[in-house]
Phi, psi and omega in degrees: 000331179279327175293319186306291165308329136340293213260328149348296202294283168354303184281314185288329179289303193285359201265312183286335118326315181296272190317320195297345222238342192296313181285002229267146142171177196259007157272118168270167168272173180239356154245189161280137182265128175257182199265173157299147160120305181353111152316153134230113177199129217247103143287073215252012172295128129249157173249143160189140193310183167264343160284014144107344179293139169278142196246114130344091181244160195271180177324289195280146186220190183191153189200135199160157176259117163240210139284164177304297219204085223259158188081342198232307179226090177273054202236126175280156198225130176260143189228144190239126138226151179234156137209198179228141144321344170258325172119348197280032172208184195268169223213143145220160148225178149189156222230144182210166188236091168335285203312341177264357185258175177231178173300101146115019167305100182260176192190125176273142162266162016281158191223243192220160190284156175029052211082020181229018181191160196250024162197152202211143155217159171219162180208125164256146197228121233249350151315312175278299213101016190296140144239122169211131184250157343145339181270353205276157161300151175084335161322146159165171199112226188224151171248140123225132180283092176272342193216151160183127161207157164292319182064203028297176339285146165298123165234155143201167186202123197216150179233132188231128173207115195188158331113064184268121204291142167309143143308338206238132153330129139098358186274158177273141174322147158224156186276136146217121195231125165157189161233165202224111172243142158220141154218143204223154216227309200202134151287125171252027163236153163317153158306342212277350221275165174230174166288000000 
């Protein structure tokens, strides 16, 4: 019984060499491997005023699938929000509806209100008090939409070169211009949130 475990223990360390070596080769991958599950998400969104100042938006953020508005728009929805928890920075959202889009889906502003089009944006920019959305008079440019799924996990992948019209008399338009990819697993706030 002791030579068999003797000879046992040898064969298995080279059986365990072997596999380790199955993955061995002069090919690297060329991306990075993430693990399942991974947040991955590239915020290439800039804001900015009509002097050209840049708007600060906060952090904590969520990218997820919901209803728009459950009682009111009862549409799944991929929902974008950034804001900060102290107030000292700025809010964006925005909201698209999967089923109406296709691949590389543009869609010009002003855009139709609230759940009546298949896409929305909004941005309060907590410098001014400025609030402006994407439905107002004075809107214009573009959304495209190149990806988008509920999944799991939510991806998008969207381009914004735009003009979001002010809510409030006499306020100024804002620029949001960059591209935006996410594809997301987990949040660290709930969906519930609305335009």
């Amino acid at each position: 019984m002791l030579e068999a475990t003797g000879v046992r223990r040898p064969a298995l360390a080279v059986l365990a060499a072997s596999l380790a070596c199955l993955g061995c080769g002069s090919n690297k991958p060329t991306t990075p491997i993430r693990p399942p599950g991974s947040n991955s998400i590239s915020d290439g969104f800039t804001f900015t005023r009509e002097d050209s100042t840049t708007i600060l938006m906060g952090r904590t953020h969520a990218v997820c699938c919901s209803l728009w508005e459950p009682g009111y728009i009862n549409r799944e929805t991929v929902k974008i929000l950034y804001y900060d928890n102290t107030k000292a920075r700025s809010t964006w959202k925005m909201f698209v509806i999967p089923d109406e889009m296709t691949q590389d889906s543009v869609f010009s502003l002003p855009t139709p209100a609230a759940g009546q089009g298949p896409v929305m944006l909004f941005v309060y920019d907590v410098g001014t008090g400025n609030e402006a959305s994407s439905v107002e008079q004075g809107s214009s440019g573009t959304v495209t939409i190149h990806s988008l799924s509920c999944g799991p996990p939510t991806r998008i992948d969207a381009t914004i070169d735009a003009y979001l019209g002010s809510e409030f008399a006499g306020g100024g338009r804002i620029r949001v211009r960059g591209r935006f990819t996410a594809t997301v697993y987990t949040n660290p706030i709930a969906c519930d949130f609305s335009m």
